[in-house]
C-alpha positions in Angstrom: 0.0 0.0 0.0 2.2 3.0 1.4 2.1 5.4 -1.2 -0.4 3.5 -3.5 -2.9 5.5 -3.7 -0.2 8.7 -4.2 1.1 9.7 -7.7 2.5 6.6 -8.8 -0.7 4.8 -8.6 -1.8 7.0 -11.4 -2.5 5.9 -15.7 -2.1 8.8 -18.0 -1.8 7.7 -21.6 -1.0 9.1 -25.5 -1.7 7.0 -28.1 -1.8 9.9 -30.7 1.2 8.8 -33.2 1.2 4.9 -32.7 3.1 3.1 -34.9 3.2 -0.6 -35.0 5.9 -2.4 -33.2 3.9 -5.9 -34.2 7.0 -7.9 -34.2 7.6 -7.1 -31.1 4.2 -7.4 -29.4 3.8 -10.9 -31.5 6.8 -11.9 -29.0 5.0 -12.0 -26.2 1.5 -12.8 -27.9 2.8 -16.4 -29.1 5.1 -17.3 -25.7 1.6 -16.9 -23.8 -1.8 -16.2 -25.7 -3.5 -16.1 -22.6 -2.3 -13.2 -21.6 -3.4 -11.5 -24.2 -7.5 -11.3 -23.6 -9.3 -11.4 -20.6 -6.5 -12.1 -18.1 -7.3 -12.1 -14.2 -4.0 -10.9 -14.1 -2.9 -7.4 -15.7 0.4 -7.4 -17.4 2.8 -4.8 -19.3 3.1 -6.2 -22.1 4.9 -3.9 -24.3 7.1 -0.5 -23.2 8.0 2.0 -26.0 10.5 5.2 -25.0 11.4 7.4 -27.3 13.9 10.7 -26.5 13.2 10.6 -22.5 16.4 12.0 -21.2 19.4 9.3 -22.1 16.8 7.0 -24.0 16.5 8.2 -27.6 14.5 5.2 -28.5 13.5 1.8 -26.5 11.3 -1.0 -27.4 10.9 -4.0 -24.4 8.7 -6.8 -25.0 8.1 -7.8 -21.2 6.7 -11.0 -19.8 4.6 -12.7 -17.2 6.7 -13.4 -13.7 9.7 -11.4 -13.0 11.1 -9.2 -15.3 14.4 -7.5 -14.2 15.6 -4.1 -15.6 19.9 -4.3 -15.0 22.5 -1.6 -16.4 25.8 -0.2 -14.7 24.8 3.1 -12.2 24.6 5.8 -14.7 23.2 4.2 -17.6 19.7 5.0 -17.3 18.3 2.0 -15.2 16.3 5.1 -13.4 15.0 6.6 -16.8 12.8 3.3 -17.4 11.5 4.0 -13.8 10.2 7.6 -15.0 9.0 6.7 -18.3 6.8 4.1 -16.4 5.8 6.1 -13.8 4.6 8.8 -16.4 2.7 6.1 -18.0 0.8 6.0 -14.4 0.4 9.7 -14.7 3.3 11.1 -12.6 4.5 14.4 -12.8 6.7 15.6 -16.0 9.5 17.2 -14.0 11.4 19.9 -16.5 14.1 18.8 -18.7 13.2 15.1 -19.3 12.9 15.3 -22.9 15.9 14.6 -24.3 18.3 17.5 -26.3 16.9 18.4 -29.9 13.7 16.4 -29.5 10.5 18.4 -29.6 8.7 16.0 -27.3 8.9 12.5 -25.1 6.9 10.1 -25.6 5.8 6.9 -23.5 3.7 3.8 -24.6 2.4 1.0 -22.7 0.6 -2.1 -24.0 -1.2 -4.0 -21.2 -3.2 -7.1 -21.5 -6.9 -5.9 -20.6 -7.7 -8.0 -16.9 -11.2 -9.7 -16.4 -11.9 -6.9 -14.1 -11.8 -4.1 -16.3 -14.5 -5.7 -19.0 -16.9 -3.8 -17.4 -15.6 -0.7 -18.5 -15.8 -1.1 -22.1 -18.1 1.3 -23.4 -17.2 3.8 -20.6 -13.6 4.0 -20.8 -12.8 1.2 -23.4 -13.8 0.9 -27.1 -16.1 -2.4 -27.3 -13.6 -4.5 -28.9 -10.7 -3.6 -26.9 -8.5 -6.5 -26.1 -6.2 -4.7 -25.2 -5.4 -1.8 -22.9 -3.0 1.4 -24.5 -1.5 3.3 -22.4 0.6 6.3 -23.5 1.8 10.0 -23.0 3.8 12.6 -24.6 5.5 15.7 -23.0 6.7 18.8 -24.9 9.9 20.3 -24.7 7.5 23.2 -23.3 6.2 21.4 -20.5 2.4 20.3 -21.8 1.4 16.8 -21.9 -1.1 15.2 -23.1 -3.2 11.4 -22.8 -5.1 8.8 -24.3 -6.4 5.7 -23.4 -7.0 3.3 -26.3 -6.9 6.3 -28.9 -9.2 8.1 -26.7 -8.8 11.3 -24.8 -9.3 10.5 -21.4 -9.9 13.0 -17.6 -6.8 12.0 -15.5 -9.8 11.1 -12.9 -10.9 8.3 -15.3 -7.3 7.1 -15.7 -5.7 7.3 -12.0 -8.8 4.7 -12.2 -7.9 2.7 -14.6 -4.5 2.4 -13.1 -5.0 1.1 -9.8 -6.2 -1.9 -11.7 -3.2 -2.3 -13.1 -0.2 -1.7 -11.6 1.1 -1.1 -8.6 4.4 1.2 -8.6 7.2 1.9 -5.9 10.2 3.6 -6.2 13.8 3.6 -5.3 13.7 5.2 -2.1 10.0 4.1 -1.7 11.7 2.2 1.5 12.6 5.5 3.4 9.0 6.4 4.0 8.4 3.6 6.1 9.9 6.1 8.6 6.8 8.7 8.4 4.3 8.0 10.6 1.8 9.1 8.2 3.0 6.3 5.4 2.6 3.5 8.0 -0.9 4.2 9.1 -1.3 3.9 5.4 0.2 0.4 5.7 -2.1 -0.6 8.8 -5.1 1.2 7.2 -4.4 -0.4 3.5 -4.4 -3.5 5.7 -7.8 -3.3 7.3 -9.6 -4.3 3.9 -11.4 -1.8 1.5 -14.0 -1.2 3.9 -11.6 1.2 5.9 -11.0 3.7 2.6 -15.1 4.8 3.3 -14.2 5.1 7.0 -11.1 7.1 6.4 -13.5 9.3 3.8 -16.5 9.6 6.2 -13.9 10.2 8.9 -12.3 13.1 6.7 -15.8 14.7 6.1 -16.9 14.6 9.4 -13.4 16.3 10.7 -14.0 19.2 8.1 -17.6 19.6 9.6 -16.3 20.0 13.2 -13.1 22.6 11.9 -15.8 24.2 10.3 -18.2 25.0 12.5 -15.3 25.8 15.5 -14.4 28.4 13.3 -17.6 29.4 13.1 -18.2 29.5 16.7 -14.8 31.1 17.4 -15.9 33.9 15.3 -18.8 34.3 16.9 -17.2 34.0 20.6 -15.0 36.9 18.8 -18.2 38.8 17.8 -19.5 38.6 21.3 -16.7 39.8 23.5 -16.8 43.2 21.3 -20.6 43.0 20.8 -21.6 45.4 23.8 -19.0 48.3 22.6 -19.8 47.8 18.8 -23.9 47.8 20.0 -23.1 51.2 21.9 -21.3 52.9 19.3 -24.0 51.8 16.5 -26.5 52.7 19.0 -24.9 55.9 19.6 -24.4 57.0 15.4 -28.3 55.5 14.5 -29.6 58.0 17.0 -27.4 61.0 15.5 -28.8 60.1 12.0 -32.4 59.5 13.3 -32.4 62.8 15.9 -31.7 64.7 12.6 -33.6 62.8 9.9 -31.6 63.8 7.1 -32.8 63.8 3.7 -31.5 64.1 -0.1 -30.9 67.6 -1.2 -31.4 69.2 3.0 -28.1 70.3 2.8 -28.1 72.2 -0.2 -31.5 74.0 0.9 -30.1 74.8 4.2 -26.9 76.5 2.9 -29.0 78.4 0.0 -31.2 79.8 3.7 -28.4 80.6 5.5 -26.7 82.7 2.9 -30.4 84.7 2.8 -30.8 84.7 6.3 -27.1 86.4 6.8 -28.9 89.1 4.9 -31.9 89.8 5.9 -31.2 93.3 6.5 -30.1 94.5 3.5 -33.4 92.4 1.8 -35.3 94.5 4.5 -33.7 97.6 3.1 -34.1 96.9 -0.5 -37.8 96.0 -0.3 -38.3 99.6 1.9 -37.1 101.2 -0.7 -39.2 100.0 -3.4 -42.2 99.7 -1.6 -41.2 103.6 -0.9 -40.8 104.1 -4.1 -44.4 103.0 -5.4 -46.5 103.7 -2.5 -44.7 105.9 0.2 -46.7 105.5 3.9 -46.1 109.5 4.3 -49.1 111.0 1.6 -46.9 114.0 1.4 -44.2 112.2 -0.8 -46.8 110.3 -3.7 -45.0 107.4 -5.2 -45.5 105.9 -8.5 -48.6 104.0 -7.7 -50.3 107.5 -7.2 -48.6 109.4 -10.0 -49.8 106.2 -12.4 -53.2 106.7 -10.7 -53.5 110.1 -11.6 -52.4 109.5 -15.3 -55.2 107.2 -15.9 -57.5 109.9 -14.1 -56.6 112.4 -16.7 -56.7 110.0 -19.9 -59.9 109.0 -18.7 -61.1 112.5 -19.5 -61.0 111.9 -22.7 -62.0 108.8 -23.5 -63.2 107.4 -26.6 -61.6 110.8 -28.8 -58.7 109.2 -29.9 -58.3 105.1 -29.9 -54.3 105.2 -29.9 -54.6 107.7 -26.9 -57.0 105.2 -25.5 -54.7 101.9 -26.2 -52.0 103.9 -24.1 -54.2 104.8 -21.3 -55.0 100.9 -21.2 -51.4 99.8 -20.7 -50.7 102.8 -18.1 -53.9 101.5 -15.9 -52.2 98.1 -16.2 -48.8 99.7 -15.0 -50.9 101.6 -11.9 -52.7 98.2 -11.1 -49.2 96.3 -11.3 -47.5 99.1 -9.1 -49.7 98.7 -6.0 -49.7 95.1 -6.2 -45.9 95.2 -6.5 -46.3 98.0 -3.7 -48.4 95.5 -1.5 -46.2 92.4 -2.1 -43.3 94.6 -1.1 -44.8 95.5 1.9 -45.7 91.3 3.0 -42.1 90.6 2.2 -40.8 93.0 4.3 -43.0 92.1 7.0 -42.1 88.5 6.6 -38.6 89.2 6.8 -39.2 90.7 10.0 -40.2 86.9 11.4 -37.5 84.9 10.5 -35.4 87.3 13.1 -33.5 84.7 14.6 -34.0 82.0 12.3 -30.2 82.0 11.0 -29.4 80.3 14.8 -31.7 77.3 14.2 -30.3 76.8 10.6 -26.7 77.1 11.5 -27.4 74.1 14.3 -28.9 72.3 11.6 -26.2 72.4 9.2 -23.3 71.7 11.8 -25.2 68.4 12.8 -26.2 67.3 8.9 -22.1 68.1 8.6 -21.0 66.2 11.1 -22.8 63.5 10.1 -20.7 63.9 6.2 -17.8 64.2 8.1 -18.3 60.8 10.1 -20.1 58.6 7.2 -18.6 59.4 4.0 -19.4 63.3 2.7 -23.1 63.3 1.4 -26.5 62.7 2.8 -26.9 59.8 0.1 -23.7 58.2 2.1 -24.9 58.5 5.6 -28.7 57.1 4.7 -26.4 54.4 3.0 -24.7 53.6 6.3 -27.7 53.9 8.6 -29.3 51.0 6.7 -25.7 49.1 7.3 -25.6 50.0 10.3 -29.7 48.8 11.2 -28.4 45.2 9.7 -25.2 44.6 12.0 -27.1 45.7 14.8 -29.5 43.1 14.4 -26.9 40.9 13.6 -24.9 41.6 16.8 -28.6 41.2 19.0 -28.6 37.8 17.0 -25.5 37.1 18.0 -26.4 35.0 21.1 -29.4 32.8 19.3 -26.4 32.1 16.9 -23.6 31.1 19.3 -26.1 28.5 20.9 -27.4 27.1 17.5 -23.7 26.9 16.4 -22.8 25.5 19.8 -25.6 22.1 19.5 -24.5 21.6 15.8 -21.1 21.8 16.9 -21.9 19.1 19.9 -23.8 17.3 17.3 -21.0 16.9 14.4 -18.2 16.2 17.3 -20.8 12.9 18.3 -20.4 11.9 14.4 -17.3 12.5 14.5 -15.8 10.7 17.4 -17.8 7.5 15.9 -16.0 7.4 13.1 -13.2 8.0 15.1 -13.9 4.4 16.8 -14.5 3.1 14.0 -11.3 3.6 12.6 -9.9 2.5 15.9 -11.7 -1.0 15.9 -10.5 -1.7 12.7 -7.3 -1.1 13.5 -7.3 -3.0 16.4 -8.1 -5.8 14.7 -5.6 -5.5 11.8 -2.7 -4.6 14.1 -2.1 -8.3 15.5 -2.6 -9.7 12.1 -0.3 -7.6 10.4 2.3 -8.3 12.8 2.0 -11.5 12.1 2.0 -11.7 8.5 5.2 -9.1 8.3 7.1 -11.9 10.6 6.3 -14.5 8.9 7.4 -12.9 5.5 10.7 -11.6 7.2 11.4 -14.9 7.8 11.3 -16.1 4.3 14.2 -12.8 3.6 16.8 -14.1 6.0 15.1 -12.3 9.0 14.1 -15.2 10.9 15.0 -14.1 14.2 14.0 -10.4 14.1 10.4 -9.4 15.9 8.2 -7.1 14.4 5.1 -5.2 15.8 2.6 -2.7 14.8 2.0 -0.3 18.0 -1.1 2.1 18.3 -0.7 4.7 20.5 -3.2 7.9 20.6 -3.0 11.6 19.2 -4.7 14.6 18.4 -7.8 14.2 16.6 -7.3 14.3 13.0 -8.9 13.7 9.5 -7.6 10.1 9.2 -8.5 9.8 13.1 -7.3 9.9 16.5 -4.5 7.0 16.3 -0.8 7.0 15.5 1.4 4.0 14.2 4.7 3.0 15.2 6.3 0.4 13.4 8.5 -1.6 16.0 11.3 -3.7 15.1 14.2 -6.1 16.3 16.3 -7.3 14.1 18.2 -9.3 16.8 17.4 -11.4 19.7 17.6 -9.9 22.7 17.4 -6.7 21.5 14.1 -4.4 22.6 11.8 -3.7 19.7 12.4 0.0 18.9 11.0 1.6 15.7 12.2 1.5 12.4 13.3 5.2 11.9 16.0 4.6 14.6 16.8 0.6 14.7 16.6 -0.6 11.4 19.5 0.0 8.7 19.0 0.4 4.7 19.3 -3.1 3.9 16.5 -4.0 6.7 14.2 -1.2 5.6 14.2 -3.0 1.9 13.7 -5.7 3.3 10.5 -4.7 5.9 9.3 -2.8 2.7 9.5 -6.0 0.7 7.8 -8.2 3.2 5.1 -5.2 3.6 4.5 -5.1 -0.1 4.4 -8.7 -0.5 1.5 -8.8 2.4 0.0 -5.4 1.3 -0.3 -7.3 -2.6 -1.3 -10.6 -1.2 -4.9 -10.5 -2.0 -4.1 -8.6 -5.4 -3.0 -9.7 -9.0 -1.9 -6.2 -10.5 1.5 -5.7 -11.5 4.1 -4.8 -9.1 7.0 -2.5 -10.2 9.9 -2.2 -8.3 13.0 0.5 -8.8 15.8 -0.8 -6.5 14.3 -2.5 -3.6 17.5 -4.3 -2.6 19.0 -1.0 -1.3 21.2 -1.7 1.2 21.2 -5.6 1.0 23.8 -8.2 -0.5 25.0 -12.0 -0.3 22.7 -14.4 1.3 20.1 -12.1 1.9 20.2 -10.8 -1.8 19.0 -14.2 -2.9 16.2 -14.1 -0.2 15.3 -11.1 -1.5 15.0 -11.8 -5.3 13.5 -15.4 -4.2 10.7 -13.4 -2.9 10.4 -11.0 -5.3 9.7 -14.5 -7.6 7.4 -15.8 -5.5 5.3 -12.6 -5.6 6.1 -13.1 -9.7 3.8 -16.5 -9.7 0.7 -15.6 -10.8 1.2 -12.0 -11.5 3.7 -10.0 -13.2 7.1 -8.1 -11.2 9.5 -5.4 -12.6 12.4 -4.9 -10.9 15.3 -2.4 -11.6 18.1 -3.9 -9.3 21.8 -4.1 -9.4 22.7 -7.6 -7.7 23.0 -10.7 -9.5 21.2 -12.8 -7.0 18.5 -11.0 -7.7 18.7 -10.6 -11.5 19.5 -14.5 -12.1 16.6 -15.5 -11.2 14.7 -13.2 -14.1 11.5 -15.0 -16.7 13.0 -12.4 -18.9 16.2 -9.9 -18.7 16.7 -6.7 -19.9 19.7 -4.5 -20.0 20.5 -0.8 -20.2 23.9 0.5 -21.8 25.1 4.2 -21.9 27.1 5.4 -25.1 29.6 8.1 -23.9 30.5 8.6 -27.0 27.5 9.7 -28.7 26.5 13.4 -28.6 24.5 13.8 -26.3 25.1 10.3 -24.6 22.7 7.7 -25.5 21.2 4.7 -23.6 19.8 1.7 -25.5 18.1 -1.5 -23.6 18.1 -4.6 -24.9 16.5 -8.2 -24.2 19.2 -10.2 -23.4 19.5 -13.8 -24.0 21.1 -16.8 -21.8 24.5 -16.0 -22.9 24.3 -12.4 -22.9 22.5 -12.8 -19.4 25.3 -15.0 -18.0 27.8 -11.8 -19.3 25.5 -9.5 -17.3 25.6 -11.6 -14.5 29.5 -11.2 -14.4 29.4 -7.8 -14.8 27.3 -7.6 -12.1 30.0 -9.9 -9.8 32.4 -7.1 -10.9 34.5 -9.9 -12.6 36.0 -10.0 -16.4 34.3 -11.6 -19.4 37.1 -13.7 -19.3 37.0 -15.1 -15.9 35.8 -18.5 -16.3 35.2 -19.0 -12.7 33.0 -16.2 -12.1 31.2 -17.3 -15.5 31.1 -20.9 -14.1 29.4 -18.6 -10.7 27.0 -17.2 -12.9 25.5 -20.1 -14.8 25.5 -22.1 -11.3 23.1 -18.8 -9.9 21.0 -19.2 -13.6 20.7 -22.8 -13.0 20.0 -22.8 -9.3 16.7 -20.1 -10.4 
């Protein structure tokens, strides 16, 4: 399990430029027809690289059992590790396409397992008999995948690969120390029905963060409530003691001007009014000069019509002078109430602009705030309904929450013991037999994957207290707890197991445990292995090499399928020994035969 279910457990495919590599795929189609059509099985059965980093072009025909991947350090052992892993959708890290070529590209041919018939229709043309995995990546970066031909969502094809293969890489062994990876392990253990607890678990954890928030805010909102309720209080009855309106302001500057003048309106109405219809009968005014011009015109009325047209428009000038006279008169007198009217007006416009100062310049702005400021008072006096409904749903998600909490616990529980047991006995079988191994629960902060931590435990050596694996067990025994978690972690499963140097650390006697284990995972299902040990690689269905050409520009790695005298060679190599040392050959085809 470990990192299963993390990137490399992912299938993103390009099948855009296929071009038949029949000869190659016929290979493996007449060694073992079955494999080719509704296998229970999945299996790789083709791998086409072309200008991945060192790899300018690769074709490997692979088989069912072990297949081992061998090449001295440096030659691009690692590169067929990346190509597969971005066949399983892993990330395209910059500069992996190789010098001059506009684009890598990666194709995989697996059979199609019994399990994924199902799909067709979905994800898989009808007739598919076959599964086609590829991907290509730009010089620039982009990438883009297919499945069968067909463009495919990366959801729909991490899917599809966690039905086929199962990927873990060279240092893959080094997580075993995080805590995190081996409650993976334990959980991965407990059987599928754990992944919906850890989900529900996950869901019910964001439920409870959420709504603590929520209640902190409103613990927040209710130790400033009273001072924010006192201070909105205090501006909504400013802005309600004045009542402002639209335009006020404007009005009540217009009176004030006026009213700062009121004497000098006084005087100018006194004069005209004295002007048209003086009080003091001694001085006659227009009015009564007008009036006396009509008198006189009227004397003669009827003799001459233009004389008479004249004396029309003068009795309209009389008539318009003592009204003018009269309305002169009211103004004035008018004028003399609003004595003292400036002092209310003045308040008026120093509240209305104190207001604009305080609430953004204009009466539109402060009726504007009053309504926000009507809202979060009410929201403040709903503060305390709020913090009490929060407060039950927050009691009520923490019940739902602590249950799957158990649940999780139960399970794990139960798995622990029978984990331990199945990791022993597989440590056994790679020349461990005398180490003790333990899965120890302890408890921790609440979390989404629950409320339990893991804690591998080891012993490699009688006697010696259990401790865990970050600070007892060296590089060779991490491989080798990895390999014997892997091979329990896979035991129920028939998908394709891929492994990129999991004899770290390891050598001699326990090389050959290794790589006999690594075959008996291989019956029945298909194993990759990059490795450098010739324990391991001797006992290979089908061998594979990698060479680096220093002398090419830029240097170039080829892989080839190597047969039983070019794998006896490799073997040697491997040894360290000479092509011409005939006792490490004689060594080499003892290991070949001994497989």
């Amino acid at each position: 399990m470990l990192e299963r279910a993390a990137a490399s457990l992912h299938v993103l495919t390009d099948y855009g430029d296929l071009r038949p590599v029949a000869s190659r795929w016929e290979i493996v189609a007449t060694s073992d027809p079955s494999v080719r059509s509704g296998t229970p099985a999945p299996v790789l059965l083709e791998l086409r690289v072309e200008n991945l980093l060192l790899i300018e072009r690769a074709e490997l025909a692979l088989a069912p059992g072990l297949n081992v991947l061998t090449g001295e350090t440096g030659a691009g052992k690692t590169v067929l590790a990346h190509a597969l892993d971005l066949l399983l959708g892993g990330r395209a890290r910059t500069g992996i396409v190789r010098p001059g070529a506009l684009e890598a590209y990666v194709e995989g041919v697996f059979s199609l397992p019994l399990e994924l018939h199902g799909e067709r229709g979905e994800r898989l043309p009808a007739d598919a008999e076959e599964i086609v995995l590829a991907r290509r990546v730009g010089a620039d970066g982009r990438t883009r995948a297919y499945v069968n031909g067909r463009s495919a969502a990366v959801g729909d094809l991490r899917a599809l690969g966690q039905l086929l293969v199962a990927f873990y890489g060279q240092h893959e062994h080094r997580k075993l120390t995080l805590s995190a990876a081996q409650l993976q392990i334990l959980d991965g253990f407990c059987g599928p029905e754990q992944a919906a607890r850890l989900s529900e678990c996950a869901v019910a954890h964001h439920a409870v963060r959420g709504l603590e928030g929520e209640l902190e805010g409103l613990r927040e909102l209710a130790q400033a409530r009273e001072r924010e309720l006192d201070l909105l209080e205090h501006e909504l009855a400013e802005i309600d003691a004045l009542e402002p309106d639209e335009g006020e302001h404007e009005r009540l500057l217009t009176d004030r001007e006026r009213l700062r003048r009121l004497d000098g309106l006084r005087a100018a109405a006194g004069v005209g009014m004295e002007a048209l219809a003086p009080e003091s009968a001694e001085a006659p005014g227009a009015a009564q000069a007008l009036a006396q011009a009509v008198a006189s015109m009227d004397g003669v009325a009827g003799v001459d019509q233009q004389l008479d047209a004249l004396a029309e428009r003068c009795r309209a000038l009389a008539i318009e002078a003592g009204d003018l006279a009269g309305e002169l008169r009211s103004y004035g007198e008018r004028l003399e109430g609003e004595e003292g009217t400036l002092e209310a007006v003045e308040g008026r416009l120093q509240g209305l602009e104190r207001l604009l100062r305080k609430h953004g310049g204009t009466i539109a702005l402060v009726l504007e705030y009053a309504t926000a400021a009507r809202a979060r008072r009410e929201e403040l006096l709903g503060a305390e309904v709020a913090f009490a409904r929060t407060s039950e749903r927050l009691s009520a998600a923490l019940v739902v929450f602590e249950r799957h909490v158990a649940a999780l616990r139960k399970a794990r529980l139960q798995a622990a013991p029978r984990l331990t047991e199945a990791v022993a006995e597989q440590l056994a079988a790679l020349a461990m037999p005398d180490a003790t191994f333990e899965v120890a629960l302890s408890e921790r902060d609440p979390g989404p994957s629950g409320a339990d931590g893991v804690d591998l435990l080891i012993a490699p050596n009688p006697g010696v207290a259990a401790g865990p694996l970050r600070d007892i067990a060296s590089g060779g025994e991490l491989s080798r707890v990895m390999l014997a978690l892997m091979s329990v972690a896979n035991a129920n499963s028939d998908l394709a197991l891929v492994f990129d140097e999991v004899d770290a650390g390891i050598g001699g006697h326990t090389a050959r445990a290794v790589g006999e284990r690594l075959r008996d995972l291989a019956q029945g299902r298909q194993v990759i292995c990059i490795t450098h040990l010739p324990q391991i690689a001797s006992l290979a269905t089908r061998h594979f090499s990698v060479v680096k050409d220093t002398h090419a520009d830029p240097t170039c790695a080829t892989v080839v399928q190597l047969g039983e005298r070019e794998t006896v060679s490799e073997l040697m190599r491997m040894m360290g020994a000479a092509d011409t040392d005939a006792s490490a050959r004689k060594h080499a085809r003892e290991l070949r035969k001994a497989a």
